[in-house]
Steps between C-alpha positions, in 0.01 A plus 500: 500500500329775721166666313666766421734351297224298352283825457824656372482224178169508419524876460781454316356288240166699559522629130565136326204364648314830375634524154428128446125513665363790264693351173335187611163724564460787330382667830697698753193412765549127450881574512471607825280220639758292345831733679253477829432073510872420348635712845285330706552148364882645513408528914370161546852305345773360687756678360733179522261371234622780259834529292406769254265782658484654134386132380270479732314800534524448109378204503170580754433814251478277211293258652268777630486693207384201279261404753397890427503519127282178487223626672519830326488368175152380570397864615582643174360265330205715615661825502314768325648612229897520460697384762832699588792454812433715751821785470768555773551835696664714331861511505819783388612486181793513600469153640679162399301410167370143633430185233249545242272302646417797720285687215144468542492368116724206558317409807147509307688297228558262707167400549518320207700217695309260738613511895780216424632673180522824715630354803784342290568766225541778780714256791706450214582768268444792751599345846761239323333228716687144481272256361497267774350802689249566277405144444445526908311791432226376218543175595644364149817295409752739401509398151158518491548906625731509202244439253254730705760786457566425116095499448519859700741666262306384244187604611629847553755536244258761276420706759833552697560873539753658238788736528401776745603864460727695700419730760529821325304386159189338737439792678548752210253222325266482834501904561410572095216254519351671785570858337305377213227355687418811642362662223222265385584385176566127414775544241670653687588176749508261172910607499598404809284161482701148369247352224432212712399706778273337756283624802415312740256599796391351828217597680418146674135585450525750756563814247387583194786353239568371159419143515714411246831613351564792269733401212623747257644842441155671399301321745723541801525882380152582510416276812743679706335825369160358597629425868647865553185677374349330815351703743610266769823521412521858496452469898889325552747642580804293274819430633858372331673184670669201392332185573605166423834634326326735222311813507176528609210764629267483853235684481317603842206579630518711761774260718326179345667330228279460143706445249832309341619515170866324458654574163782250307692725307730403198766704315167534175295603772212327761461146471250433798292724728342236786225695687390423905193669564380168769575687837545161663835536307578870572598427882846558467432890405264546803762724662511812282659754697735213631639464132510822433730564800742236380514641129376176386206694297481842363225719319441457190575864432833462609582235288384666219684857551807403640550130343881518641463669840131380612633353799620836643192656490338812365637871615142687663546721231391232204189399680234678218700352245470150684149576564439542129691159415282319731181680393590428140628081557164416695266675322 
């Protein structure tokens, strides 16, 4: 096999290795330390050695990303207030929908699980992992990965996301929030919020941030009035993406990323709202002009007037009226 050819696989199992490194992790910058040492182990192999590149490289991402979460879990032990994964760039909405593990709720969920339980739980039920390559993986008998997997489930069978919405209803849902948001009043978000709404924010000690969770229709409500009558915030500009397969806002400073709110929308309205403010975590939006240019996020303003054609853009002659949106969402 020439190294092309051998380049030629890795790159085209290149997104495996991702996708199982930040399930595994939580973090797209570990992911890619993990994409960057499985190639390179990948390099060093006889290839006569190897029957199954996609085992394999599998395999080596499993390993790697255990080795990963383990020392992790010790960092957060420390972490400063809520921990949350670290989103993905943006992507179209008009995109493949990937597995729900993708949503930054599930992923945070998943903390609940040890590195084994993880390791196991995800191999299995997302990347339908044999058990005698997990067991190779954790380094357990593969009955003994059975019982690890049935302990998972358990573990996480209250907090498994429900039935999602469609399209249409979440971002009628997501754009009447906002609408309501703009004009100050509490109340008027309560509608759009599930009863067992929950907030979470990250700020890895690094921002100011709610250092625990918000529970609650009323207490979400007024919180999230709170955080808009902030004169900081006033300073964004907010844009509308999708991130991590649901609907989410970037808010920028200047070209520099500040701000992340992902919201989990149901058909009785918002379920979750996870909040990045850690800029550690906010790498993947670095590039402002470079996502605008692909349409993978728009103005707020947009959003908000044109909710079906914000992707085409806004004729010159709306601009005061945009300018008056914007004005009246930030401040």
């Amino acid at each position: 096999m020439t190294n092309q050819e051998k380049l030629n696989q890795f790159i085209e199992h290149k997104g495996l290795v991702f996708g199982i490194a930040y399930r595994m992790t939580g973090s797209v910058t570990d992911a890619e330390d993990i994409v960057q040492e499985s190639f390179l182990r990948w390099e060093k192999t006889r290839e006569t050695n190897i029957k199954s590149p996609k085992a394999f490289l599998s395999t080596i991402a499993a390993r790697l990303s255990l080795d990963s979460l383990r020392k992790a879990k010790r960092k957060r032990e420390t972490y400063i207030g809520p921990w949350l994964p670290e989103p993905m760039a943006p992507a179209s909405p008009e995109e493949e929908p990937d597995s729900q593990t993708l949503d930054l709720a599930f992923l945070h969920i998943l903390e609940k699980l040890n590195p084994i339980e993880r390791a196991v739980f995800l191999l299995r039920e997302t990347f339908e992992m044999e058990y005698d390559s997990i067991s190779k993986v954790v380094d357990k008998s593969t009955e003994n990965c059975r019982q690890i997997l049935k302990r998972a489930k358990e573990a996480l069978k209250t907090s498994r996301r429900r039935y999602e919405a469609n399209p249409e209803t979440r971002k009628k849902i997501f754009r009447d929030f906002l609408l309501a948001a703009s004009k100050g009043k509490p109340e008027l978000l309560v509608p759009f919020l599930k009863e067992e709404i929950v907030i979470w924010s990250d700020g890895g000690g690094k921002v100011n941030a709610a250092r625990i969770p918000i529970y609650g229709q009323e207490k979400v409500s007024h919180f999230l009035n709170r955080v808009r009558a902030n004169p900081l915030r006033h300073q964004l500009d907010f844009y509308f993406t999708f991130v991590n397969e649901a609907e989410a806002l970037i808010g920028y400073s200047g070209d520099e990323p500040a701000y992340f709110q992902n919201f989990l929308i149901e058909e009785e309205g918002i379920w979750k709202i996870m909040t990045v403010l850690n800029p550690d975590k906010l790498t993947v939006f670095k590039n402002k002009q470079e996502l605008l240019d692909k349409g993978l996020i728009f103005p707020l303003e947009n959003f908000l007037l044109f909710p079906n054609s914000y992707r085409k853009g806004v004729p010159k002659w709306l601009n005061p009226v945009v300018k008056l949106v914007k004005w009246a969402v930030s401040k």
